[in-house]
C-alpha positions as CSV (number, residue, x, y, z in Angstrom):
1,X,73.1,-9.6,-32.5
2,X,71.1,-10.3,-35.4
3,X,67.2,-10.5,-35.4
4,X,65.2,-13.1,-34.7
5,X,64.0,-15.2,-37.5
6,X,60.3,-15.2,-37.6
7,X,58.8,-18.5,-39.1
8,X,55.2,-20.0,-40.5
9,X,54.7,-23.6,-38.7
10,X,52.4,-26.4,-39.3
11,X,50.1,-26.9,-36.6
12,X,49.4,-30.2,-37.5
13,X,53.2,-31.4,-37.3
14,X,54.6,-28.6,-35.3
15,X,57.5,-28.0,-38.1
16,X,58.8,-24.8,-39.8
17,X,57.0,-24.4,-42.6
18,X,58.9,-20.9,-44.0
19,X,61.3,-17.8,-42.3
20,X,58.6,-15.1,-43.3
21,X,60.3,-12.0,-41.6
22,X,62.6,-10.9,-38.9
23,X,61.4,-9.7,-35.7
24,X,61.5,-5.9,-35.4
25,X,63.8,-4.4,-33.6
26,X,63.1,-1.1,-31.2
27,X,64.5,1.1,-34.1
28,X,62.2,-0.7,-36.5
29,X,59.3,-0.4,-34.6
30,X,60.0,3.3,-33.6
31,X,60.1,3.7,-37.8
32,X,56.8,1.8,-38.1
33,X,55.0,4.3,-35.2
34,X,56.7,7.6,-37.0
35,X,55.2,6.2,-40.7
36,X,51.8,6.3,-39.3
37,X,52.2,9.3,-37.5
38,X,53.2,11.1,-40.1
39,X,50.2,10.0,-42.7
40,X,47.3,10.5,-40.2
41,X,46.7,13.8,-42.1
42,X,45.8,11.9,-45.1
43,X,43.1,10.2,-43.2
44,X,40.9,13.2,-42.3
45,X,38.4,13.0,-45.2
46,X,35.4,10.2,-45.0
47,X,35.3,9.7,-48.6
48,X,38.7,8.2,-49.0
49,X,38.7,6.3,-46.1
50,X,35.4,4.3,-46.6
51,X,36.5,4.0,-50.6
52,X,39.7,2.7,-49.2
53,X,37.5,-0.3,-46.8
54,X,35.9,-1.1,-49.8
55,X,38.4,-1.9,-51.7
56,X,40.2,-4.1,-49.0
57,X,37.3,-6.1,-49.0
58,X,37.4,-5.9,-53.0
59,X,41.2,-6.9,-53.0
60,X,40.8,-9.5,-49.8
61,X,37.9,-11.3,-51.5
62,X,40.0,-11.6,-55.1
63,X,43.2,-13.3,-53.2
64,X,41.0,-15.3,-51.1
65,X,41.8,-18.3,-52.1
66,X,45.8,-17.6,-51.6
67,X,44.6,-16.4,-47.9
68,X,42.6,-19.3,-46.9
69,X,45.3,-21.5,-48.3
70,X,48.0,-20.0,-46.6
71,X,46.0,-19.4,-42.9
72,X,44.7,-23.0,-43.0
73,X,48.9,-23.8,-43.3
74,X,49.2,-21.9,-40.6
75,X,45.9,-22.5,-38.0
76,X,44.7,-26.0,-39.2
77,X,41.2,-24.1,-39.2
78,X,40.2,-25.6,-42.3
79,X,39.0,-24.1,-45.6
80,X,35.7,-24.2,-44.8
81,X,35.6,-21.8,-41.6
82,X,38.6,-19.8,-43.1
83,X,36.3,-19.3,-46.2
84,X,33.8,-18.3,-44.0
85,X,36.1,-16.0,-41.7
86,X,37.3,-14.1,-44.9
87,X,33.5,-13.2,-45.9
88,X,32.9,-11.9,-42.5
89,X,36.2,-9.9,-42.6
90,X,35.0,-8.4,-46.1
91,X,31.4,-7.1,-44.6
92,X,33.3,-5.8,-41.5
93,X,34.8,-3.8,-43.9
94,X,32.0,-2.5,-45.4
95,X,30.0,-1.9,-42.3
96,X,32.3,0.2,-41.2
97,X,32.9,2.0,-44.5
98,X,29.0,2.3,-44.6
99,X,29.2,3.7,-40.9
100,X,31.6,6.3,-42.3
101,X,29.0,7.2,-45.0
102,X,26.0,8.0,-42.4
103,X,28.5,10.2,-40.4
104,X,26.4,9.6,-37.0
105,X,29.3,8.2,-35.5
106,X,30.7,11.5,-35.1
107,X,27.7,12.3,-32.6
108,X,27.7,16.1,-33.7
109,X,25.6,18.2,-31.2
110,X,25.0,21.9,-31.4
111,X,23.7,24.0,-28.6
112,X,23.2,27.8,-29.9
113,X,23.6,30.7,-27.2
114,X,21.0,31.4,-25.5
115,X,21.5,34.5,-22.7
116,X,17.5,32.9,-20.9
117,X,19.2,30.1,-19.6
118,X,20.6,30.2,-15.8
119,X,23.4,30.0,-16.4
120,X,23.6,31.3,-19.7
121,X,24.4,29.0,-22.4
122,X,27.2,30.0,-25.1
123,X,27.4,29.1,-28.6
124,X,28.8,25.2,-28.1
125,X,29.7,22.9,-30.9
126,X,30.4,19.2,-30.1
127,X,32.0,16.2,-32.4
128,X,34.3,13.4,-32.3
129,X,37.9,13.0,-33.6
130,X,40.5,10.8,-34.2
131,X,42.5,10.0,-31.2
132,X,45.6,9.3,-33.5
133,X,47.9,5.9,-34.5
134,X,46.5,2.9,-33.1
135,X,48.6,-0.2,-31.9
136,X,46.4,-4.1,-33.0
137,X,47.7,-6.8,-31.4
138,X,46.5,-9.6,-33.6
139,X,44.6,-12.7,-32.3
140,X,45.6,-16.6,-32.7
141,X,42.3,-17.8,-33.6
142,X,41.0,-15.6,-36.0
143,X,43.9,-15.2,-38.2
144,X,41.7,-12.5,-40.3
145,X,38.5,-11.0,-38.3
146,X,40.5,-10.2,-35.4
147,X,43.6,-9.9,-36.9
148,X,45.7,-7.5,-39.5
149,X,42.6,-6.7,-41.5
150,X,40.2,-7.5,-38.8
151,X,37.1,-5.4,-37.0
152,X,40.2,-3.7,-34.8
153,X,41.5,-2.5,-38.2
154,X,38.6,-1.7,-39.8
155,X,37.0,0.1,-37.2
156,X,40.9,2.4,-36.1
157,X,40.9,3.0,-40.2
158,X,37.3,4.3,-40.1
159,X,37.8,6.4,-37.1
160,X,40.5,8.2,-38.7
161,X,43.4,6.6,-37.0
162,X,46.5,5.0,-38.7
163,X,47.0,1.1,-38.1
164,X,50.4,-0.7,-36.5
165,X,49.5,-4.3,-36.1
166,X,51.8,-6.4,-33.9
167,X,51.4,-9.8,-35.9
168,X,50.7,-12.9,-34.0
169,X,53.3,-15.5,-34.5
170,X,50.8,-18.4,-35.5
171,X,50.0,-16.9,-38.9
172,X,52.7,-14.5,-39.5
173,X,53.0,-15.1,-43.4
174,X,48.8,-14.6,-43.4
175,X,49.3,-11.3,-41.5
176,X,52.0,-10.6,-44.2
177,X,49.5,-11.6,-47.3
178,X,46.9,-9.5,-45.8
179,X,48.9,-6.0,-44.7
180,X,50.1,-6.2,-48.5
181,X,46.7,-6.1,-49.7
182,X,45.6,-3.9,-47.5
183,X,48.5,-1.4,-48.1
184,X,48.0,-1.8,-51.9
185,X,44.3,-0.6,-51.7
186,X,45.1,2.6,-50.1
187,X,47.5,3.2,-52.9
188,X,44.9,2.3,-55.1
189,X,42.4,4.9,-53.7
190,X,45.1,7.3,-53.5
191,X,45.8,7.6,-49.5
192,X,49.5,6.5,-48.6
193,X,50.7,2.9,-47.8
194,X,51.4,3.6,-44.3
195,X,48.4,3.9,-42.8
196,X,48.5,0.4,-42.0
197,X,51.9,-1.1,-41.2
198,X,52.8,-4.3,-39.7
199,X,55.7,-5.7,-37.1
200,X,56.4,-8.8,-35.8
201,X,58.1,-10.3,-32.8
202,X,57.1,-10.5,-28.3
203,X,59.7,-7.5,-27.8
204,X,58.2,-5.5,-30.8
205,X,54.5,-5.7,-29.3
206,X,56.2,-4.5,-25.8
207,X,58.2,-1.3,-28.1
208,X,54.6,-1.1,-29.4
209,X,52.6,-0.1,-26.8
210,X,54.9,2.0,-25.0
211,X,55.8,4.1,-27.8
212,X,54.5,7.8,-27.4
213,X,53.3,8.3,-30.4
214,X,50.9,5.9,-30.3
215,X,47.5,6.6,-29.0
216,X,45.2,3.5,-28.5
217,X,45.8,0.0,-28.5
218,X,43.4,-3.0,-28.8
219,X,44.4,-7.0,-28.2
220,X,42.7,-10.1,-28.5
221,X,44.5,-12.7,-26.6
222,X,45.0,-14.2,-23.0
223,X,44.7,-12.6,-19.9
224,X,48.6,-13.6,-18.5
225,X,49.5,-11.4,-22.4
226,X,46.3,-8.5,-22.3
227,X,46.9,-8.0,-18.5
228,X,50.7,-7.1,-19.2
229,X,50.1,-5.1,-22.1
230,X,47.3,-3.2,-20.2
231,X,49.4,-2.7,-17.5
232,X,52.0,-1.2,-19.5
233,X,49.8,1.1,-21.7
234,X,48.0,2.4,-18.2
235,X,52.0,3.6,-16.8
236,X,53.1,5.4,-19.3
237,X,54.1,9.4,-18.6
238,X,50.8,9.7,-20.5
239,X,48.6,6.6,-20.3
240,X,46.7,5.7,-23.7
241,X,43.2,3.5,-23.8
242,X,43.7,-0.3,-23.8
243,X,41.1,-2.2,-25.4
244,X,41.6,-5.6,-24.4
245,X,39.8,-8.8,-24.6
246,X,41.3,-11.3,-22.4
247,X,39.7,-14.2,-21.6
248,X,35.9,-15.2,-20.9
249,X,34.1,-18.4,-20.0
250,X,30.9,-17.6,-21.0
251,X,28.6,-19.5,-18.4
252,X,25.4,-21.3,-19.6
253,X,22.2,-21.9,-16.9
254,X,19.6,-24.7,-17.6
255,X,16.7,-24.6,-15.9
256,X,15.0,-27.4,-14.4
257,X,12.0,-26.6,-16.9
258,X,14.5,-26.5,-19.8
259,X,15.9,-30.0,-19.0
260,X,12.6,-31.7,-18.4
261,X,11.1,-30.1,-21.9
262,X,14.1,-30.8,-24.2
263,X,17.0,-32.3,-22.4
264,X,18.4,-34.0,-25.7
265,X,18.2,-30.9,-28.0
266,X,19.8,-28.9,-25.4
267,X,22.7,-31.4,-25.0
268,X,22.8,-31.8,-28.6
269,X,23.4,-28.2,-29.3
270,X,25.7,-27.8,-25.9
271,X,28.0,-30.7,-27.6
272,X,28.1,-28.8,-31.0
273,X,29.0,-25.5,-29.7
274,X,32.0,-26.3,-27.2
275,X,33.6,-28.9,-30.1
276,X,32.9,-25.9,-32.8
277,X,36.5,-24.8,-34.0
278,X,38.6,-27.4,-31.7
279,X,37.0,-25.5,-28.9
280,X,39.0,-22.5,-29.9
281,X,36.1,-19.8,-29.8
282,X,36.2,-16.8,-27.2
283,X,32.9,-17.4,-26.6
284,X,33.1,-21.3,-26.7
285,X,30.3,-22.2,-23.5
286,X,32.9,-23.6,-21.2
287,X,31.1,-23.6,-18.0
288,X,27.2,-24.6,-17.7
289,X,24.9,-25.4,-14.7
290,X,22.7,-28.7,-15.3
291,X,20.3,-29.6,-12.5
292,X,20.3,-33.1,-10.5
293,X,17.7,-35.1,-11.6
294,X,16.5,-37.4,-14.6
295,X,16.2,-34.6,-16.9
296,X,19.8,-33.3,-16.3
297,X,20.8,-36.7,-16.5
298,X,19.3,-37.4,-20.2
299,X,21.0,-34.1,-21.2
300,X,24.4,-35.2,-20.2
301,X,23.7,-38.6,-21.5
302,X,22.8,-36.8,-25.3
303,X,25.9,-34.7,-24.2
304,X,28.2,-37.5,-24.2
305,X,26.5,-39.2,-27.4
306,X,27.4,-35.7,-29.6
307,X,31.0,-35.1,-27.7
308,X,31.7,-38.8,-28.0
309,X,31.1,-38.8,-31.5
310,X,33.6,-35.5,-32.6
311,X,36.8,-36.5,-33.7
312,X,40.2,-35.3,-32.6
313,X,41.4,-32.1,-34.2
314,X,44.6,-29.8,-34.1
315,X,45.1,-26.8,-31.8
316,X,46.2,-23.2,-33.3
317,X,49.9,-24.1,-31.8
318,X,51.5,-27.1,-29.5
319,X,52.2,-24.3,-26.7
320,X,48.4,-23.8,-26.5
321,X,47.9,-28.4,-26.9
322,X,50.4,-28.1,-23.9
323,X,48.8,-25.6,-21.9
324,X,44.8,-27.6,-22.8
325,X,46.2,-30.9,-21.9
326,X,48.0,-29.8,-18.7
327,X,45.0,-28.0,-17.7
328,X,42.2,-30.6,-18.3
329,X,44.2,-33.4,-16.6
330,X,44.4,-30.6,-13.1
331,X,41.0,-30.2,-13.2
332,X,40.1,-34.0,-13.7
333,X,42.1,-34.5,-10.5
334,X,40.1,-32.9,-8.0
335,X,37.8,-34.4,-5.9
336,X,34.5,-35.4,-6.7
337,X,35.2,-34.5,-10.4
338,X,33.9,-36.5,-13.3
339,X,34.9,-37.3,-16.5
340,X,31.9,-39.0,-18.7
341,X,34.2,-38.1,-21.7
342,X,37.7,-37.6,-20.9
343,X,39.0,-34.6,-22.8
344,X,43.0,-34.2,-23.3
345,X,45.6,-35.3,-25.8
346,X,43.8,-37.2,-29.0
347,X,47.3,-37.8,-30.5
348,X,51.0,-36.4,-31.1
349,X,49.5,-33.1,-32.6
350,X,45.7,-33.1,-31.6
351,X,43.7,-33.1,-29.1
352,X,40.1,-34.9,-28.0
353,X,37.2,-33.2,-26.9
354,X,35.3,-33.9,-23.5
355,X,33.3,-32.0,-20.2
356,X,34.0,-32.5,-16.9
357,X,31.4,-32.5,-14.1
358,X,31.3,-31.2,-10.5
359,X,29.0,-31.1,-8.0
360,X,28.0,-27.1,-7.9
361,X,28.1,-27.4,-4.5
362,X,31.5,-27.2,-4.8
363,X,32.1,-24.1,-6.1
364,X,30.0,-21.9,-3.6
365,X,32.9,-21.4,-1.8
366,X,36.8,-20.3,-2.4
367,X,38.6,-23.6,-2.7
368,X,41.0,-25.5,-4.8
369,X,37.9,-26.2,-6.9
370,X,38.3,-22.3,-8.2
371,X,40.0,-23.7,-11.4
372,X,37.2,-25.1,-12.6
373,X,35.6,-21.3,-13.1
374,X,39.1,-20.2,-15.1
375,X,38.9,-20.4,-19.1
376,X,40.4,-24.0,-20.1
377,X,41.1,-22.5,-24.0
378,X,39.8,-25.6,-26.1
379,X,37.3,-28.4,-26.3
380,X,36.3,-28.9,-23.3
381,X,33.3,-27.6,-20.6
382,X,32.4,-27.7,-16.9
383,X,29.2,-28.8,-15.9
384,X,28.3,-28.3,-12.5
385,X,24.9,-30.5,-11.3
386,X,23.1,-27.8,-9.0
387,X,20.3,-28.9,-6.2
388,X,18.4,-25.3,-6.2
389,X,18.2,-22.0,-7.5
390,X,19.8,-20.9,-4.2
391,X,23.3,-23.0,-5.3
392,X,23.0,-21.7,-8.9
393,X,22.7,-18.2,-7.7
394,X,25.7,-18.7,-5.3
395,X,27.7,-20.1,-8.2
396,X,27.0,-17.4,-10.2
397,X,28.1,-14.7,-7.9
398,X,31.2,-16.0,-7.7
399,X,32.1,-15.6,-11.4
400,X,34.8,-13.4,-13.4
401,X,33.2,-11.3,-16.1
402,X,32.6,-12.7,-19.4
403,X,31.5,-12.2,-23.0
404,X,28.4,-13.9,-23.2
405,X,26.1,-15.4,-20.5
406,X,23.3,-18.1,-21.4
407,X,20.2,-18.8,-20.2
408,X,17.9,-22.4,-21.5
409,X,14.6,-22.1,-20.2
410,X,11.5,-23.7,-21.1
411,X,8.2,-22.4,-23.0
412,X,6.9,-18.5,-22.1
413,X,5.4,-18.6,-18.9
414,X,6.2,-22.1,-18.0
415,X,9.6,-21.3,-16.1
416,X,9.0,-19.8,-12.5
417,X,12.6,-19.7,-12.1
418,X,13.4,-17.7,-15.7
419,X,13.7,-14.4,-14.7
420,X,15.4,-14.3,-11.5
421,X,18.2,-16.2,-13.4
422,X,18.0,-13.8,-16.3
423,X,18.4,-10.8,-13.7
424,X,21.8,-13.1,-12.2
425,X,23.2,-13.7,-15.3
426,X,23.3,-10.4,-16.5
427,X,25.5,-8.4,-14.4
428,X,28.5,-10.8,-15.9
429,X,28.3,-10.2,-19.5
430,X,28.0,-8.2,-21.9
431,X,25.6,-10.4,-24.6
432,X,23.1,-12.0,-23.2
433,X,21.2,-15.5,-24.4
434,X,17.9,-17.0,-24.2
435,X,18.0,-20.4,-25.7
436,X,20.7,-20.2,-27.9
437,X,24.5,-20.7,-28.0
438,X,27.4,-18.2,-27.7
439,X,30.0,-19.4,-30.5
440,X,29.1,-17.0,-33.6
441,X,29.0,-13.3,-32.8
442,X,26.5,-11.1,-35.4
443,X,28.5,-8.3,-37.2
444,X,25.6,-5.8,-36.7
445,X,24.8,-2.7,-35.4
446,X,23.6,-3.6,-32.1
447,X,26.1,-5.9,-31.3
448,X,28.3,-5.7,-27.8
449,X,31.0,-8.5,-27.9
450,X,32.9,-7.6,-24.5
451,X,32.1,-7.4,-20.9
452,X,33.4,-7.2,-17.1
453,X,37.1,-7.9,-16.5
454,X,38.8,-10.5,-17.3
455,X,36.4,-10.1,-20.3
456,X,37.2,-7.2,-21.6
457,X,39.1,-4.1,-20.2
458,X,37.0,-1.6,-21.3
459,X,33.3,-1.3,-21.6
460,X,33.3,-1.0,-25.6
461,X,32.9,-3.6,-28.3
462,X,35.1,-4.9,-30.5
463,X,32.5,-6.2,-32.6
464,X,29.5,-3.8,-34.2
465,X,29.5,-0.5,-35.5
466,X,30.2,1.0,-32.0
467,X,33.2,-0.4,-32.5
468,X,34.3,2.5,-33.7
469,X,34.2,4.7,-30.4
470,X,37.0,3.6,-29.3
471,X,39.0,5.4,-31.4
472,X,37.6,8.8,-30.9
473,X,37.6,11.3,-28.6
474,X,35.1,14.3,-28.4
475,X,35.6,18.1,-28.5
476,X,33.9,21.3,-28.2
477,X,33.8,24.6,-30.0
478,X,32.6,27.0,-28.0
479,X,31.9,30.6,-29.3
480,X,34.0,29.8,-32.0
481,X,33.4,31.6,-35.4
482,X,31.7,29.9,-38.5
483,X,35.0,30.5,-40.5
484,X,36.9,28.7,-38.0
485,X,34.8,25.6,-37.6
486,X,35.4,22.6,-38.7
487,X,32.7,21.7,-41.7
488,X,31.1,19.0,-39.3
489,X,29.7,21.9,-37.3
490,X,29.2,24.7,-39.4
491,X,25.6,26.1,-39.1
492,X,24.6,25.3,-42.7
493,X,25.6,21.5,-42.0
494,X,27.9,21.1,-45.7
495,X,28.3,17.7,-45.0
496,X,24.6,16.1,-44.6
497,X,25.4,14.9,-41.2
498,X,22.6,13.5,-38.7
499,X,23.1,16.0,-35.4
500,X,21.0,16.8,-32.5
501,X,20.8,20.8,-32.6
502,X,19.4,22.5,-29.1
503,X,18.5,19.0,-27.8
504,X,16.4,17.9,-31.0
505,X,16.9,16.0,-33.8
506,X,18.1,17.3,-36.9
């Protein structure tokens, strides 16, 4: 049998556009695993690896405007956000390569002997290393900073691990572009092509994850596709870290001080971030308790004004326009659920945004009404009109985990009810809001972008310079010779590193 043809369609027609590749085969894939395998060695010095991110980001910034071109083709994003996607993909990049400068990452601790201690202490020398080649399972709606040369990527490249990326099938000819630029700036700083390779196809990503050489794996995607993949990677004869991020609905709380001090500009801003993208953010607010009352009513009134007014756009693929329309017209179905501005199909290819709205009540309990607290991926929201902070707290409890969690209060010291909701929101997430919205996540150092199950699987970011840690494991030296250390633990420190020697800084 002959491989399956993998092709570049248009979103906004749903027609081929271009074959781009085949799908690989077991064989292929087992190649693909060896080939990074084998060029992990080459990976062991910091130098070359951070002057290899930088010139990614170099190379990835010269062909941008052959990459936005050909992922707007292929996602119906628009220039605009891709433009803006490939900037943040460049400084991801260079965080990370800067992270590799610093060297704290590798959390070096030494503790000397010492015979006083009960018991006594031997010589022990402690780092981080590489865990080995790491399997990225590209996302659909971020067809570069969670994709082939995305903070997965970047952060496996830093750690020291060689890259397979499974390509998603909604941009395969952009994760093609970009694993060619990619592989030609590791030739260019003289480390071997290989260390980042790329396959495509459903059975490849399955091949992928079960293959023994491969040591880690990390996927953006849907929980039905992470769960499976997860699953998989946890039965192996020797099971391997999954770092997955699955699926999140990112809850919003107003208070009742919130809506009576600025209903409109919190309706306003609700409307603009659950219509950003076509809806298609992992963070995108899609579920946000509004009080009863006037005030709640003026916010959903400004609500309807700014959803109202967004025009119909295109989905990343008519499987997921499917899957959004079915959904919304389920949930608009049960009882006592409104519709102010009916969300669904907008046209042959695109679809309209809108909210539903519930009585929270509702949702205190198990009940059919459960759908409305699943992920409904696109641009749409819940809002649930609560009576008391008893109902929101009851809500709340009954929640999966999520990336982000957001609290509107009012002025400092005018919101009685601020904190206990701030203590109730936070066991669910894994960023936390005050007045603000969850669609944009901050490529800095103290960034966490995961959270409880469904959220994530793990409890590490994928976003941030901790990113990193998932890729490493530690080990310790102990009693071990100065010869024979490694040069991140020898006394005299060669390399410059930042390390904590007998419990102080050094």
């Amino acid at each position: 049998m002959s491989a399956a043809p993998v092709w570049s369609v248009d979103p906004r027609t749903g027609n081929p556009r271009e074959q781009v590749a085949v799908e690989a085969t077991a064989e292929e894939v087992d190649r693909a695993v060896g080939a990074a395998h084998a060029v992990r060695d080459a990976l062991a010095d910091r130098a070359p690896r951070a002057a290899f991110l930088r010139t990614a980001a170099e190379l990835l910034e010269e062909s941008g405007e052959h990459i936005v071109e050909a992922a707007d083709a292929e996602t119906a994003l628009g220039p605009a956000r891709l433009t803006g996607e490939l900037a943040r993909t460049a400084a991801q990049l260079r965080a990370f390569a800067e992270v590799m400068d610093e060297g704290a990452y590798l959390d070096v601790h030494i503790d000397h002997q010492d015979g006083s201690r009960t018991p006594p202490w031997p010589d022990l020398r402690r780092y981080k290393i590489p865990l080995g080649v790491v399997a990225v399972y590209a996302a659909s709606n971020f067809p570069l900073a969670f994709s082939v040369p995305g903070g997965d990527t970047a952060s496996a490249l830093a750690a020291g691990c060689p890259v397979v990326v499974k390509a998603h099938p909604d941009h395969p000819a952009t994760s093609e572009l970009c694993a060619s630029v990619l592989r030609r700036a590791a030739a260019r700083t003289g480390l071997p092509e290989d260390v980042l390779t790329l396959v495509h196809g459903f059975n490849a990503g399955v091949e992928l994850i079960r293959h023994p050489l491969v040591s880690a794996a990390g996927f953006t995607g849907s929980v039905r596709g992470g769960r499976a993949l997860f699953d998989a990677a946890a039965a192996r004869p020797a099971p391997i870290p999954f770092h997955g991020e699955l699926g999140s609905l990112n809850p919003v709380v107003v208070t009742g001080a919130a809506a009576a001090e600025r209903a409109g500009e919190i309706g306003a801003g609700l409307g603009g971030s659950m219509t950003l993208g076509v809806g298609q953010f992992c963070t995108n607010p899609g579920f946000v308790l509004v009080p009863e009352g006037a005030a709640g009513d003026q916010l959903l009134k400004t609500l309807t004004e700014t959803v109202s007014s967004t025009g119909s756009g295109v989905l990343l693929d008519h499987r997921m326009r499917d899957a959004f329309v079915t959904g919304v017209r389920e949930r608009a179905a049960l009882p006592d659920v409104g519709a102010p501005v009916t969300p669904g199909a907008g046209g042959e290819h695109t679809v309209s945004a809108g909210f539903l709205t519930v009585p929270a009540a509702r949702l205190t309990a198990e009940g059919p009404h459960d759908a409305l607290l699943e992920e409904c991926f696109g641009p749409v929201t819940v809002i649930a009109r609560y009576a008391s902070v008893d109902e929101v707290a009851a809500v709340l409890a009954r929640l999966p985990g999520n990336l982000t969690a957001t609290l509107q209060t009012a002025a400092e010291d005018a919101d009685p009810d601020a904190a206990r909701l701030l203590a109730a929101l936070t066991p669910l997430a894994g960023r936390i809001l005050v007045n603000g919205w969850p669609t944009g996540v901050a490529v800095a150092p103290a960034q966490h972008h995961g959270g409880p199950y469904p959220a994530t699987t793990s409890t590490s970011t994928s976003v941030g310079a901790t990113a990193i840690e998932r890729w490493l494991r530690p080990v310790t030296y102990q009693s071990t010779p100065e010869a024979l250390l490694p040069p991140e633990l020898r006394e005299d420190n060669p390399l410059g590193l930042p390390r904590r020697v007998d419990g102080r800084r050094a």
